[in-house]
Every structure is written in structure tokens, then in C-alpha cells.
C-alpha positions in Angstrom: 70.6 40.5 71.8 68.2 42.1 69.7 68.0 40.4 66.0 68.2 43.6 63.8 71.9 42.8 62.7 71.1 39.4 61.2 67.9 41.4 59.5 70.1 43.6 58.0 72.5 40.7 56.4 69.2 39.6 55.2 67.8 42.6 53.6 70.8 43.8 51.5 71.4 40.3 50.8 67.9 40.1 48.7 69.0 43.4 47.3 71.9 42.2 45.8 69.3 39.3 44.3 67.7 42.1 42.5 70.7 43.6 41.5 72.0 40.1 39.9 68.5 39.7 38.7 68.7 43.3 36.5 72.4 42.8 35.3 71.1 39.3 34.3 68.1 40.7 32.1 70.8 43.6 31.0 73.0 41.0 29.9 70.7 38.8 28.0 69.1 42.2 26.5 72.2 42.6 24.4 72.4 41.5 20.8 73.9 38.3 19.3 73.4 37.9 15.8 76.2 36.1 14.2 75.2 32.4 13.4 78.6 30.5 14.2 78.7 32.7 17.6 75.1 31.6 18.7 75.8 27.8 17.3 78.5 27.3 19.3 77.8 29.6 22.2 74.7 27.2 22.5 77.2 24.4 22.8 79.2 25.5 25.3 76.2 26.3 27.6 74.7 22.3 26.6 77.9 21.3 27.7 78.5 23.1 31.1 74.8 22.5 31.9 75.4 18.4 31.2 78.3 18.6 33.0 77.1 20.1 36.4 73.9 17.8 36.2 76.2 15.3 36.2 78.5 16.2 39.0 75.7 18.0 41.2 73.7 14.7 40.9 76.8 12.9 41.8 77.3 15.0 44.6 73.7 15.0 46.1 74.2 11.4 46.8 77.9 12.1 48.5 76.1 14.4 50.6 73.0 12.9 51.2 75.1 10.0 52.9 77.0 12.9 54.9 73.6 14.2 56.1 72.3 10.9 57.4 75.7 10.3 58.9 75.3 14.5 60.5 71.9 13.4 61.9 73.3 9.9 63.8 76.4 11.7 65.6 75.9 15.6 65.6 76.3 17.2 68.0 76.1 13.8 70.1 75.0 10.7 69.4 70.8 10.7 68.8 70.6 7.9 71.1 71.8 10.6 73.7 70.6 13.3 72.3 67.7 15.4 71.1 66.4 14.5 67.4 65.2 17.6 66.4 68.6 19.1 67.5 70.2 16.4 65.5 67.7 17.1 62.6 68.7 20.7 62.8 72.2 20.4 62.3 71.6 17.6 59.1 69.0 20.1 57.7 72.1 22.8 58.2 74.2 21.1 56.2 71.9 20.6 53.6 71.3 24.1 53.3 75.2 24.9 53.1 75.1 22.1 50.1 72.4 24.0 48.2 73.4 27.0 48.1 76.9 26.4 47.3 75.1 24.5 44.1 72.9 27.8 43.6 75.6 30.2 43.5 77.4 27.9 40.9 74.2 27.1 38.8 73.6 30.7 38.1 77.0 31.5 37.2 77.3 28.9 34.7 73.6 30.3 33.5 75.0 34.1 32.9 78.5 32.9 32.0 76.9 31.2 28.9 75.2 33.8 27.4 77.5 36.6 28.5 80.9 35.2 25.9 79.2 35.4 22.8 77.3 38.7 23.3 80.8 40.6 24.5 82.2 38.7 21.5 79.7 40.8 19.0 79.9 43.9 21.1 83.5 44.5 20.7 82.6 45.1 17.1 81.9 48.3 18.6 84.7 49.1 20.5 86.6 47.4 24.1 83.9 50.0 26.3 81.1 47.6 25.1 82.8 44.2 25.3 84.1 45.1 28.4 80.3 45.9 30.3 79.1 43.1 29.0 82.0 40.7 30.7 82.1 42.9 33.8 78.5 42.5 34.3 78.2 39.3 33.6 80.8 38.5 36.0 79.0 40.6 38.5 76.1 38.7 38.2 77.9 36.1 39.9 79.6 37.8 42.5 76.0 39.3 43.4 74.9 36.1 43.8 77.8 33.9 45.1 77.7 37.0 48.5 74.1 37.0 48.6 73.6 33.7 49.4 76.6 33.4 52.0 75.3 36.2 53.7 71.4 35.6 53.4 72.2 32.1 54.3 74.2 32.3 57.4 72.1 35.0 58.9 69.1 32.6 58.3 70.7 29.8 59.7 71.8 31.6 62.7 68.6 33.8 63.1 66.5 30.8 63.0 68.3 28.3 65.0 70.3 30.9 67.2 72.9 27.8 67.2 76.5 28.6 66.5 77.4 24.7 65.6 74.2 24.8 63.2 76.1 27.7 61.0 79.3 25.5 61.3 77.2 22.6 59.6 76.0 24.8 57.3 79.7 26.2 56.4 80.7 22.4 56.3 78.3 22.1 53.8 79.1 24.5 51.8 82.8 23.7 51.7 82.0 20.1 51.6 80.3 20.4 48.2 82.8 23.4 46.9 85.7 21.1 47.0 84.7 18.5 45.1 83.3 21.0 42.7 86.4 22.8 42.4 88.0 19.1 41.9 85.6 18.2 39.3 85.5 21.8 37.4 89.1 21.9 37.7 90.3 18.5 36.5 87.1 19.0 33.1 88.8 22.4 32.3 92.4 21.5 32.5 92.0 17.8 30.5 90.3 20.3 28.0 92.6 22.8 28.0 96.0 20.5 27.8 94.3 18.5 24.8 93.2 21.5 22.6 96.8 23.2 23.2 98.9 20.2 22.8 97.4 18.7 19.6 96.3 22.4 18.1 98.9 24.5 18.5 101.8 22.3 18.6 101.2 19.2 16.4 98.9 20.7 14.1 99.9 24.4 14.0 96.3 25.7 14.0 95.6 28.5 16.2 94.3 28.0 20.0 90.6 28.6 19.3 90.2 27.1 15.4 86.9 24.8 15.2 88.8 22.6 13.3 90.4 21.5 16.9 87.9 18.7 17.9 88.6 19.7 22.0 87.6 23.2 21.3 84.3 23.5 22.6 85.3 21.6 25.7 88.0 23.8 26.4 85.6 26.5 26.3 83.1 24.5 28.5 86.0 24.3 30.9 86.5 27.5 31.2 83.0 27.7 32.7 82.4 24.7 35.1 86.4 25.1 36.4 86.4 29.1 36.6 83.3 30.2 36.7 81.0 27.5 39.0 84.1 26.0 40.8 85.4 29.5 41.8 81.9 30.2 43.1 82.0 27.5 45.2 85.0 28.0 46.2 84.8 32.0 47.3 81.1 31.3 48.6 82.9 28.5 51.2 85.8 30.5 52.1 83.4 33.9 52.9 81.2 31.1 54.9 83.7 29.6 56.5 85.1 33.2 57.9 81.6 34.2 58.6 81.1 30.8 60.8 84.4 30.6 62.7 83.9 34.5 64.1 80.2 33.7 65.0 81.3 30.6 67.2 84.1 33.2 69.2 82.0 35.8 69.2 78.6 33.8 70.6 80.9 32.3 73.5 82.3 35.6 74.0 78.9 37.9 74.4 78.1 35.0 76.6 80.9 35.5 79.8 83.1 38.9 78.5 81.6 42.2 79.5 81.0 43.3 75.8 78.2 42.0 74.3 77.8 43.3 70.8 80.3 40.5 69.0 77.6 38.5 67.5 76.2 41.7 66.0 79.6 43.1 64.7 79.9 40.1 62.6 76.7 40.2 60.9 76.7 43.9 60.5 80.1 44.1 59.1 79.5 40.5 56.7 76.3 43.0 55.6 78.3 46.0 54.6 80.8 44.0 52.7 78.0 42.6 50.6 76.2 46.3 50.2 79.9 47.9 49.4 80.4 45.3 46.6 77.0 46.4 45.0 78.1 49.8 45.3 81.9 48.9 43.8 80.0 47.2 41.1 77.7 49.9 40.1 80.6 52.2 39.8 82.9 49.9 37.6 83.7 52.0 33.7 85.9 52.0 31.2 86.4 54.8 28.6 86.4 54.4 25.1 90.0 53.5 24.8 90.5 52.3 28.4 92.9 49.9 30.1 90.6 47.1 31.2 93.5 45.8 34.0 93.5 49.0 35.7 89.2 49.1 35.3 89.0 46.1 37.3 91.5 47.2 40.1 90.4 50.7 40.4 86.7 48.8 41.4 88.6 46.7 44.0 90.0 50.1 45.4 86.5 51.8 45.1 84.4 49.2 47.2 87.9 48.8 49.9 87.5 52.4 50.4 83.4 52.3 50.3 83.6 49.0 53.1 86.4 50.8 55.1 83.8 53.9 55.1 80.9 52.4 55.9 81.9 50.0 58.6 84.0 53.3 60.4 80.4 54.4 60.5 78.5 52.0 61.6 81.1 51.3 64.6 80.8 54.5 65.9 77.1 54.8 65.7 76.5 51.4 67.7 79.4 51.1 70.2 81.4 48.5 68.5 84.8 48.1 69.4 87.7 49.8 67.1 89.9 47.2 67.7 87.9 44.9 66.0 87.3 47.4 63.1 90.9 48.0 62.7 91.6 44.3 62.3 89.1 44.1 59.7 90.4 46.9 58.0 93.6 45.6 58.2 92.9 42.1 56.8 91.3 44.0 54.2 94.7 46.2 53.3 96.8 42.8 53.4 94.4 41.2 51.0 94.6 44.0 48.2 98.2 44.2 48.8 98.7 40.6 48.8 97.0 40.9 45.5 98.9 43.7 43.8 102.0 41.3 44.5 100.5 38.5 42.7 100.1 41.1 40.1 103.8 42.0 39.7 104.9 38.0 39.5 102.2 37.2 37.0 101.0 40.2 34.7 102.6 40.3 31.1 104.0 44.4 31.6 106.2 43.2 34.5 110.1 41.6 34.7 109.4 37.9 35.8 106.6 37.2 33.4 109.3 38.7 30.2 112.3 36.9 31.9 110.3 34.0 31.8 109.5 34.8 27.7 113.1 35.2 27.0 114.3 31.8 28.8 112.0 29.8 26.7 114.3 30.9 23.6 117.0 28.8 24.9 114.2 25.8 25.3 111.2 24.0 27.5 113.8 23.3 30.3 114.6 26.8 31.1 110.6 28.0 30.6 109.7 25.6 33.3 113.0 26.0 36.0 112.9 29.9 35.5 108.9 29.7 36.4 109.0 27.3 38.9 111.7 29.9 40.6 110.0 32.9 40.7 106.3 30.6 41.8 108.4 30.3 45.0 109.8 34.1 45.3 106.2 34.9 44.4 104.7 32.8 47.7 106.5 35.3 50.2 104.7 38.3 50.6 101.6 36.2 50.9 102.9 34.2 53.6 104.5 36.8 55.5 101.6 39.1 54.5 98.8 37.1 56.1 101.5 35.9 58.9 101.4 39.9 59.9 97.8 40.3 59.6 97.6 37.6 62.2 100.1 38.5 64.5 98.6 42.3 64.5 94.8 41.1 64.7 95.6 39.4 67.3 97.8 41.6 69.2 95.3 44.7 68.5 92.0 42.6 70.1 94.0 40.6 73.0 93.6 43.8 75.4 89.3 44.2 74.2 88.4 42.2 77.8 91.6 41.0 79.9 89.6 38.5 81.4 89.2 36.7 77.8 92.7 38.0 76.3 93.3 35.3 74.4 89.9 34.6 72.7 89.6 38.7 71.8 92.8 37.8 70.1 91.3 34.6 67.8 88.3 36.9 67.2 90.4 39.5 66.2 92.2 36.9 63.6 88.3 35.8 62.7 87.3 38.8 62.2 90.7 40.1 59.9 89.5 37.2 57.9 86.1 38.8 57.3 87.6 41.9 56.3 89.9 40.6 53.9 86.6 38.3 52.1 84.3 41.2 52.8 84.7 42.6 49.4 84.5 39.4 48.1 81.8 40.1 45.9 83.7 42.4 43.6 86.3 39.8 43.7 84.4 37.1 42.9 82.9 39.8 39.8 86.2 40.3 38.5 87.2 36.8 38.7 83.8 35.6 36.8 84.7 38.1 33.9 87.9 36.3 33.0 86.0 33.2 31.8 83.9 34.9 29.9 86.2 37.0 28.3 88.3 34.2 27.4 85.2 32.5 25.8 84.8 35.5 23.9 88.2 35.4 22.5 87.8 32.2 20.6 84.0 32.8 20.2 85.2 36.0 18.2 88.2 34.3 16.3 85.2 31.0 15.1 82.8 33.5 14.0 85.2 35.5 11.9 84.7 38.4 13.1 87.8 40.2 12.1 91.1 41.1 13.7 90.5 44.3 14.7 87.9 42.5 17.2 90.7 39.9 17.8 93.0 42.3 19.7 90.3 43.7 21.2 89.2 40.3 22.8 93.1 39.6 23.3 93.2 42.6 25.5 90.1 42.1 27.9 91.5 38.1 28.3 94.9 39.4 28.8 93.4 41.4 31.7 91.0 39.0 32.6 94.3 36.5 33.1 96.2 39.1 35.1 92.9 40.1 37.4 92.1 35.9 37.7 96.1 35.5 39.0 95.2 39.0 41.5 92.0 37.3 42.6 93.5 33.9 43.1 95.6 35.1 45.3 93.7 37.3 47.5 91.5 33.9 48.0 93.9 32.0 49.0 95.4 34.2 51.4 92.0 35.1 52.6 91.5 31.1 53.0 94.8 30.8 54.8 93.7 33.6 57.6 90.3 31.5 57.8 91.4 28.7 58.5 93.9 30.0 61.1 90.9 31.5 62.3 89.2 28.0 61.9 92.0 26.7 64.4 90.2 29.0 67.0 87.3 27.7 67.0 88.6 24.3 66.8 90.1 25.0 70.2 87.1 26.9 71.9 84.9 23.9 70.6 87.5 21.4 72.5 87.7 23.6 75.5 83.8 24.0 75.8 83.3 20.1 75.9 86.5 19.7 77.6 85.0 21.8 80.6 81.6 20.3 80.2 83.0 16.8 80.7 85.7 18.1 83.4 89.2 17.1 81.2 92.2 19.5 80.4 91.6 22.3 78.6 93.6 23.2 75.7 96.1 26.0 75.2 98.2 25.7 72.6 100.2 23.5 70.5 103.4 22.4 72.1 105.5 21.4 68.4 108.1 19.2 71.4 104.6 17.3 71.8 105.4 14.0 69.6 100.8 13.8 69.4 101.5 17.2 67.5 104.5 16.9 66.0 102.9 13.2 64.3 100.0 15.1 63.6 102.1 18.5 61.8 103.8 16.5 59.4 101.0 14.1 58.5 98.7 17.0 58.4 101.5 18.5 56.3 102.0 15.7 53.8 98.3 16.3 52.8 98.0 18.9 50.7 101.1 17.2 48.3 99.3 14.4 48.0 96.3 15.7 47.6 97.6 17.9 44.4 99.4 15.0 43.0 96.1 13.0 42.6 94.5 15.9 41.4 97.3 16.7 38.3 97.7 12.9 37.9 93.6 12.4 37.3 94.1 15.6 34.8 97.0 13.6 33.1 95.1 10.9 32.2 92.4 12.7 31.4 94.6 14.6 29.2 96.0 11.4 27.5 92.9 9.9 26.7 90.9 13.6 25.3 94.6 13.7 22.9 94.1 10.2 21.8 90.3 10.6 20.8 91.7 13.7 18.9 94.3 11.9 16.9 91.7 9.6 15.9 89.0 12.0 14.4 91.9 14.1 12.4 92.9 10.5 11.0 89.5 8.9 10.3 88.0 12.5 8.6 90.7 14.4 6.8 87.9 17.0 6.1 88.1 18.1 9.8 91.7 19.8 9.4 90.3 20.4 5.6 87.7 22.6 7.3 84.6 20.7 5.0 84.1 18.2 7.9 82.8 19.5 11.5 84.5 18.0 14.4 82.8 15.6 16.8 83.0 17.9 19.6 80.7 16.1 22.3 82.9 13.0 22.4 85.4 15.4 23.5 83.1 17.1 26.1 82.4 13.2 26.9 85.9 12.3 27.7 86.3 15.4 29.9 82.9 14.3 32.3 82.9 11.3 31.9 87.1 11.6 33.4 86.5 14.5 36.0 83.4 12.5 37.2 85.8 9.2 37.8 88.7 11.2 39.8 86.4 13.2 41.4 86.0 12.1 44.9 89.3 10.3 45.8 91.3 13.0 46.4 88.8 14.5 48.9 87.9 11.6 50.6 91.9 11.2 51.1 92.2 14.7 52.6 88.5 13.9 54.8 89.5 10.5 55.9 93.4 11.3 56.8 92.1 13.8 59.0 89.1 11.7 61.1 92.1 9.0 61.5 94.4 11.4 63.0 92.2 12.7 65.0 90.4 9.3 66.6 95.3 8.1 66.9 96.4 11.2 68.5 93.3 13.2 69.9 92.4 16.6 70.0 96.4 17.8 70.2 97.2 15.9 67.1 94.5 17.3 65.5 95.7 20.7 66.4 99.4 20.1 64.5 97.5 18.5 61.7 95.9 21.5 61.1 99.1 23.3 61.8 100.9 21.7 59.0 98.4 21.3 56.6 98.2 25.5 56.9 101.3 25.9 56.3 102.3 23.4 53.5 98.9 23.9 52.1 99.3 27.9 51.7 103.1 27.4 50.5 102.0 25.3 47.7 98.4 27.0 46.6 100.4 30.1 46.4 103.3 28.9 44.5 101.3 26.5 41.8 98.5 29.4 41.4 101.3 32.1 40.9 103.9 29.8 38.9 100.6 28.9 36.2 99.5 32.3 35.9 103.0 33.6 34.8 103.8 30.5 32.8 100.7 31.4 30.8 100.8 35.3 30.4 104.6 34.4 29.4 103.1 32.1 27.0 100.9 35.3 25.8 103.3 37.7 26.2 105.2 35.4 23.2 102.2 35.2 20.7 102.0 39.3 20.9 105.4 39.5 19.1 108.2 39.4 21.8 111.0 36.7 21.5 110.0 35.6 17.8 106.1 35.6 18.0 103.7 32.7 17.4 105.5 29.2 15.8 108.8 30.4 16.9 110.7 28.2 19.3 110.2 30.4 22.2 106.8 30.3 21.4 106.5 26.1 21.7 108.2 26.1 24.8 105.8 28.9 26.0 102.7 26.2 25.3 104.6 23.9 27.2 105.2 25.8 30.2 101.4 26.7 30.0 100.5 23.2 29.7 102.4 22.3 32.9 101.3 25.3 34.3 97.1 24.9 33.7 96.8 22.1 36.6 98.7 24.4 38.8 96.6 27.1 38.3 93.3 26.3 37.8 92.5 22.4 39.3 95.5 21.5 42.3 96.6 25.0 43.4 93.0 26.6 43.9 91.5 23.7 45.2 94.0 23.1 48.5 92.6 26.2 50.4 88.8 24.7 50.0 90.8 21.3 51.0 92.5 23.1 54.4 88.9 24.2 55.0 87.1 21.0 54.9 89.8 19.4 57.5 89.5 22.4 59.8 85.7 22.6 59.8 85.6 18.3 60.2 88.1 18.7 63.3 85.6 21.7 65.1 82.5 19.4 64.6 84.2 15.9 65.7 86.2 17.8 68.4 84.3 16.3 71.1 84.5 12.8 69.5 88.8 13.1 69.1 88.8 14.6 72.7 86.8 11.3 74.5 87.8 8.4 71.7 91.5 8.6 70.6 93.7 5.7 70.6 97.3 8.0 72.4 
């Protein structure tokens, strides 16, 4: 194979560097001239940069000790093995770790400069707020691709080893789940405090400075949202990329078509180049609806990818079974996505049904929530079930001779369809952060409240898109890892021939190895949220209790004379997320190596199984339930069902405040959780196939 397709994923990936690199500069070019904006702008960015020094120094030593442990037993022992393959794969992994930390550093870097400047510029109108959060956003996105794509075609062009990308994806996901964790659990304790103590005890509004957990809820918004997304949707696109390079390399080595490697790359390069183009394209008019802004760019670059992939297929020979299965991973995502939309955006039935039952009290906000979070899982599940079942059907008949791995690669590759426009989505996503920033940067610095509703507006999108985009990740996550399972099985098979033992496949559920392993593996990702929401609990409880004391030690802080001590707050929330950080991933990581050295390679294979399943059910339902519990809580505080201090508006906070660890720490981080697992089961496969106790 020639190496022009892992050039290509190279090239436009250091042209979509430049392009982050000029929105950057465009960004920072605009003005910001109001004092309070720039004071406490330049808070929030001290705050999310102490915060991610912190955790990323905290995290270098986790996986430092990883790496060591990489270099001793992968891919086998070194004591049987060759050190500078060993070396390889730790060095791999390091790399995954890096850039996963690169792609969140400079989102936290644009992020912070991005809120107050579209803050000032909706003085002028929503057109100019709006560029300035869009491209900001995109600044990320550009970024969080670039690297996934510049880095796995590195990895891969320079070792030309498929487990070396693996370790590289592990890596990646390794460090994105405890950043999700640790952004997640910061951003929520933040978030509960300031809405609990301002809005309902002391009737101030939800961005006053007299609120001493302000400026950490607006930190929060940044290191949960904005660097803990980026993580998140740069290990998902890795993870897809990885598990269709390790079918496709064992493919182009026995089927009769050799070009799989190359599809992968070429197609991972167009996704990345259609995103820049999707980006570029991105306007609002002067009176424009920024909701339908942001979705008409997801349509532009879907139809740009689509385009250019059709193209690229016919010019080089690549099969158009494999294209239609990207294509059709694609479809599902946006569609999966414009569902999310109708459960969680405030023009739409369940979001005012939801309004209206909070006039009759908290009890009926949170059962009438909790019920439509579940209707609202459906359409993903099934969604992503059919983009499976089709994929795979579609690819199974590419090479007889290899039916059945055509049909995983046909899954992989519907997975990197579905995160090939992921930069645009990772763009839109970024944007809702900073809008929201803007929003209470805009209500601190007085600036008026024609520029109020204006900022309302562009956070009420961004809310709606962030709910869209959630979504579409996890579902994109869930046909990953089921891609994940694939190569999970082709790794077992490979050393299972090597060392002359059965090969697998399939999972027989009558099997009591892989029943025991389906409902441990099952049991995970409940667990796994319940530390998570218990560690923002106590956060919570301990940021509200710091708050009481400040309002009753300096009257002058609810007087407005006094300025709050907003860094002890900020404090609490590190300090907090830093000491419930790793548990809850060390559970999900440890769990998963004991099942697999009990019950062997088939228990491995239900415990993936289950935690799919229960893992998908629940990130969808919790992600889903929190975005309509808080666009309910919005819909209130426009004027519907009594407005702001009414009594369906306090039982609107509440559902909010039950619904914020949903949303943004337990619910987003389970699909970076199943990831971890499935990429930990592929690189020990060898290890649960020769050393299991059954």
C-alpha cells in the first residue's frame, strides 16, 4: 500500500491548524472595553487555567504509571518480547494522552476570551455576538479533529502497527474520561451552589456578582463543556478511527480487496476538510434564528462529506458498500440528533408540558421529566440499532470469503461516518459555553436589557444545539464501541490462532461466562453515574455552605458594597472534582480487567455487551431528561406559567438542579466510560484468553 492516504489526513489536518489559528487571531481581534466584563472575564480564564493545571498534572502522573505498566506487558510481556516494540506502544499511548490534553488546553484558551468579547458585540446586534461564539467554538472543533486525524495518521504512518493506534486511542480515551469526570463534577458543584442559594434562597438573579459561586459557575461552564467535551469527542472520533484501522489492516492482509486501510484514512480526511468547509459557510442575518444557524451548518458539511467522499470512491475504486454505510451512519446521527431536538428544545410539547407540571409543584417537574428522558432514549437506541444491522448487512457480501469481518467493518466504518463531521459538531457544541458565559458576563457588566435578550437567545440555542450535539455523541459512541466489540474479537481470534485455541464467534447469552459477564458489565455504568452525582453532591453541599457563610460574615456582599470571595468558591469546586476524580474510573477500569482474568475472553464479550446496552440507555436518558428539565426551567423565566419567582418557576430550578449532573457530569461521561472498557478488553485480549480463572 502506497502511503498517500495517511499524507492526506496529515495535510488537511495542519490546514485545519491554520484555520483554528486565524479564527483564533479573529477572535482575539475583536473589542472588549467594558471594565467589569474584562475583570471578571480575566477571572474566569485564571480559574479554568488553575483548574486544568491541576487536573492535567494530576493526570500526567495516572498516566505516567499506565505507560510504564504499557511498556512491561504490551503487546507481551518485555521479558518475551522486543523493547523497542514495547517502547513503541508506551510512547503511543503517550501520544494519545497529549493530544487529548492539547485539544482541551486550547479550547479553554479561545473559550476564555471568546464570552466577554460576544458579550460587547451584541451591543450591536445578535449577527455579531453570534460570529464571535460560533467562531470561537470553531476554534475548537478545528482543533479537537485536527489532532485526532493528524495523530492517528502519524501514529499509523510511522509505526505501520494497528495495536500502536489502539494504544494511542486508549490514551486518548484514558485521559478524556477522567477529564470529562473532573470538568463535569467542577461545573455541576458550581452550577447547583450558585442556583440553589441565588435564585432560590436569596432571590437574586442567576448571574448577579453578588452570588459568591458565580464566577465558578462560569469557570464550569469552561473546563466541563468546553475542555471535557473536547476530550470527550476527540476519543470517540479516535476510538472509531482505531477500531476500523485494526479490521481493515487484517482484512487488506487475506481478502482480495486491498484498499481498506486507505478508505479509512481518506474518508477520516474528508470529514475533517468538510467540517472546515461547513464552518466557513456558517451566517446569520441581521435578525436571524441562531438554532436554525447552527443546524443548517450541520446539514451544509453532511451534504459537503456525503459529496466529497461519493467522489473520492469512485475516483480510487473503493467499495460503495462501505461508502453507503458511512453515509448511512451519518444520516442516523443527524436524525438521531433532530430527535433529541424535539424532547429538549423550548418551542416543542415535552419541554412546555414539562413547564406547566411544575405549577402543580417539584414532584410533578421531576416525574413528568424523568418520563419523557425515557421516551426520548428510543429513537436513539433503535436508530443506531438499524444503522448496525444495515452496515452490517450492506458490507457482509464485499468478500464471501471474510463475510463476517466486511460486516464489523461495515459497523466501523458507519461509526466514522456518523463522527466524520465531528468537527462542526464539536464547533457548535463549544459555542454553547461561551454563549452562556456571555449571558451573565453581559447581565455583570450592565450592559442593558436589550443585550440581555439578545444573549438569552444565542444561550437558549446554544442549550438546544449542546442537547442535539450530546446526543449525536453518544449515539456515535454507542456504534463505536459496537464497533470496538469487533476488534475485540478479531484481536482474540488473531492470538487465538497464533497460539492454536478456539476461535471466537459470537456471544452465546445461554453461556453462564457471558451471561455473568452481561449483567456485571451491565451494572457498571449505574454505578459508575451514582459515584459521579454523589461526588457532585458533596461538592454541592460544601460550595453552599461556604456561601452561607460569606453572605453572614459580610452583609455588604448581598448589599452590593462588599465583593464576594469568589476564589474560595473556585477552591471548593478543584479542590472537590480533584478528590472524586479517579474513583469512579478506576471502578469502571478495574471491574473490567477482573472479569476478564474470572471468566475469559467470552465474559469479556457479555461484559461489553451489557455495559453497551445499559450504558447507552442511561447516557441517553440522563443527557436528554437534563437538557429538557433546563430549557423547561428557561422556557418559565421567559414568561410562560407565571414567569420568574412564581412557583412554577422554583420548581423549574429544581428540576434543573437535579437535572445538571445528568446532563453535563454522569450522562456524558458513560460513553467515554464504555470506551475505556472496550479499548482495555482489545489490548489485554491475549492476557483474558491464556490467564482466566473459568
Amino acid at each position: 500500500m502506497n502511503h498517500v492516504a495517511e499524507l492526506a489526513g496529515i495535510a488537511v489536518a495542519v490546514l485545519s491548524f491554520a484555520y483554528a489559528a486565524w479564527l483564533y487571531l479573529w477572535v482575539k481581534k475583536q473589542p472588549q472595553e467594558n471594565k467589569t466584563i474584562t475583570k471578571v472575564s480575566g477571572l474566569i480564564q485564571q480559574g479554568a487555567r488553575a483548574f486544568l493545571n491541576r487536573q492535567y498534572k494530576l493526570l500526567f502522573v495516572f498516566a505516567g504509571a499506565i505507560a510504564v505498566l504499557i511498556f512491561l506487558v504490551l503487546p507481551a510481556p518485555i521479558w518475551n518480547s522486543s523493547v523497542a516494540k514495547n517502547l513503541s506502544m508506551a510512547l503511543s499511548y503517550v501520544c494519545g494522552t497529549l493530544f487529548s490534553a492539547f485539544a482541551g488546553k486550547i479550547g479553554i484558551e479561545v473559550a476564555t476570551i471568546a464570552n466577554g468579547r460576544s458579550a460587547e458585540a451584541a451591543q450591536k446586534g445578535i449577527k455579531p455576538s453570534f460570529m464571535v461564539g460560533f467562531r470561537g467554538g470553531a476554534v475548537m472543533g478545528m482543533a479537537v479533529v485536527g489532532a485526532c486525524v493528524f495523530g492517528v495518521s502519524l501514529v499509523y504512518y510511522v509505526l505501520r502497527d494497528t495495536q500502536a493506534v489502539l494504544c494511542f486511542s486508549f490514551g486518548a480515551s484514558s485521559l478524556a474520561l477522567f477529564a470529562k469526570v473532573g470538568g463535569g463534577i467542577f461545573t455541576k458543584t458550581a452550577d447547583i451552589a450558585a442556583d440553589l442559594t441565588g435564585k432560590v434562597e436569596l432571590g437574586i438573579p442567576e448571574d448577579d456578582p453578588r452570588n459568591p459561586a458565580v464566577v465558578a459557575d462560569n469557570v464550569g461552564d469552561n473546563v466541563g463543556d468546553v475542555a471535557g467535551m473536547g476530550a470527550d469527542l476527540f476519543d470517540s472520533n479516535v476510538a472509531s478511527l482505531a477500531a476500523a484501522l485494526v479490521i481493515a489492516y487484517k482484512l487488506d492482509a487475506t481478502s482480495a480487496f486491498t484498499q481498506n486501510v486507505e478508505t479509512v484514512f481518506w474518508y477520516a480526511a474528508l470529514g475533517l476538510l468538510a467540517s472546515i468547509l461547513g464552518v466557513m459557510t456558517a451566517r446569520i442575518g441581521k435578525h436571524g434564528n441562531p438554532t436554525k444557524a447552527l443546524n443548517s451548518s450541520t446539514y451544509v458539511t453532511t451534504a459537503i462529506y456525503a459529496a466529497l467522499t461519493a467522489i473520492v470512491t469512485a475516483a480510487f475504486g473503493f467499495s460503495w458498500a462501505i461508502w453507503a454505510s458511512c453515509v448511512l451512519g451519518l444520516l442516523v446521527g443527524v436524525i438521531i440528533g433532530l430527535t433529541t431536538d424535539y424532547f429538549t428544545d423550548d418551542t416543542k410539547n415535552p419541554v412546555h408540558a414539562v413547564a406547566h407540571a411544575s405549577a402543580t409543584g417539584p414532584a410533578f417537574t421531576i416525574l413528568s421529566g424523568v418520563s419523557y428522558g425515557f421516551l426520548s432514549s428510543l429513537p436513539a437506541m433503535v436508530g443506531t440499532g438499524i444503522s448496525t444491522l444495515i452496515s452490517y448487512k450492506l458490507c457482509q457480501g464485499i468478500d464471501p470469503n471474510y463475510a463476517s469481518e466486511y460486516a464489523l467493518f461495515g459497523i466501523s466504518m458507519a461509526a466514522v461516518g456518523m463522527l466524520s463531521i465531528v468537527g462542526m459538531i464539536v464547533s457548535n457544541d463549544a459555542y454553547g459555553p461561551i454563549v452562556d458565559n456571555a449571558r451573565g458576563l453581559a447581565e455583570m457588566g450592565d450592559l442593558g436589557d436589550e443585550v440581555l435578550e439578545i444573549t438569552d437567545e444565542l444561550d437558549s440555542a446554544g442549550n438546544t444545539v449542546k442537547a442535539v450535539t450530546k446526543g449525536f455523541s453518544i449515539s456515535a459512541a454507542g456504534l463505536t464501541v459496537i464497533a470496538l466489540l469487533g476488534t475485540f474479537m478479531s484481536e482474540v481470534n488473531t492470538a487465538a490462532t497464533e497460539l492454536g485455541l478456539e476461535r471466537l464467534t459470537g456471544f452465546d447469552v445461554m453461556d453462564p461466562l457471558v451471561m455473568f459477564g452481561m449483567l456485571a458489565g451491565a451494572a457498571i455504568p449505574a454505578v459508575f453515574s451514582a459515584m459521579l452525582m454523589l461526588g457532585v453532591d458533596r461538592n454541592a453541599q460544601r460550595m453552599v455552605a461556604e456561601i452561607h457563610r460569606q453572605v453572614k460574615a459580610e452583609p455588604g456582599i448581598i448589599e452590593g458594597t462588599v465583593d464576594p470571595d469568589y476564589e474560595k468558591c473556585i477552591d471548593i469546586a478543584t479542590s472537590g472534582a480533584m478528590k472524586e476524580l479517579i474513583p469512579a474510573g478506576l471502578v469502571a477500569i478495574l471491574s473490567t480487567i477482573a472479569c476478564g482474568f474470572i471468566g475469559g475472553v467470552r465474559a469479556i464479550g457479555g461484559f461489553l455487551v451489557g455495559n453497551i446496552v445499559s450504558g447507552l440507555l442511561l447516557a441517553l436518558f440522563m443527557s436528554n431528561a437534563g437538557g429538557l428539565w433546563d430549557n423547561a426551567k428557561k422556557y418559565i423565566e421567559a414568561g410562560n406559567e407565571g414567569g420568574k419567582g412564581s412557583d412554577a418557576h422554583k420548581a423549574g430550578v429544581i428540576g434543573d438542579t437535579v437535572g445538571d449532573p445528568f446532563k453535563d457530569t454522569a450522562g456524558p461521561s458513560i460513553n467515554t466510560q464504555i470506551t475505556v472498557i472496550s479499548l482495555i478488553a482489545s489490548l489485554l485480549s491475549t492476557a483474558f484468553l491464556t490467564l482466566s480463572l473459568f
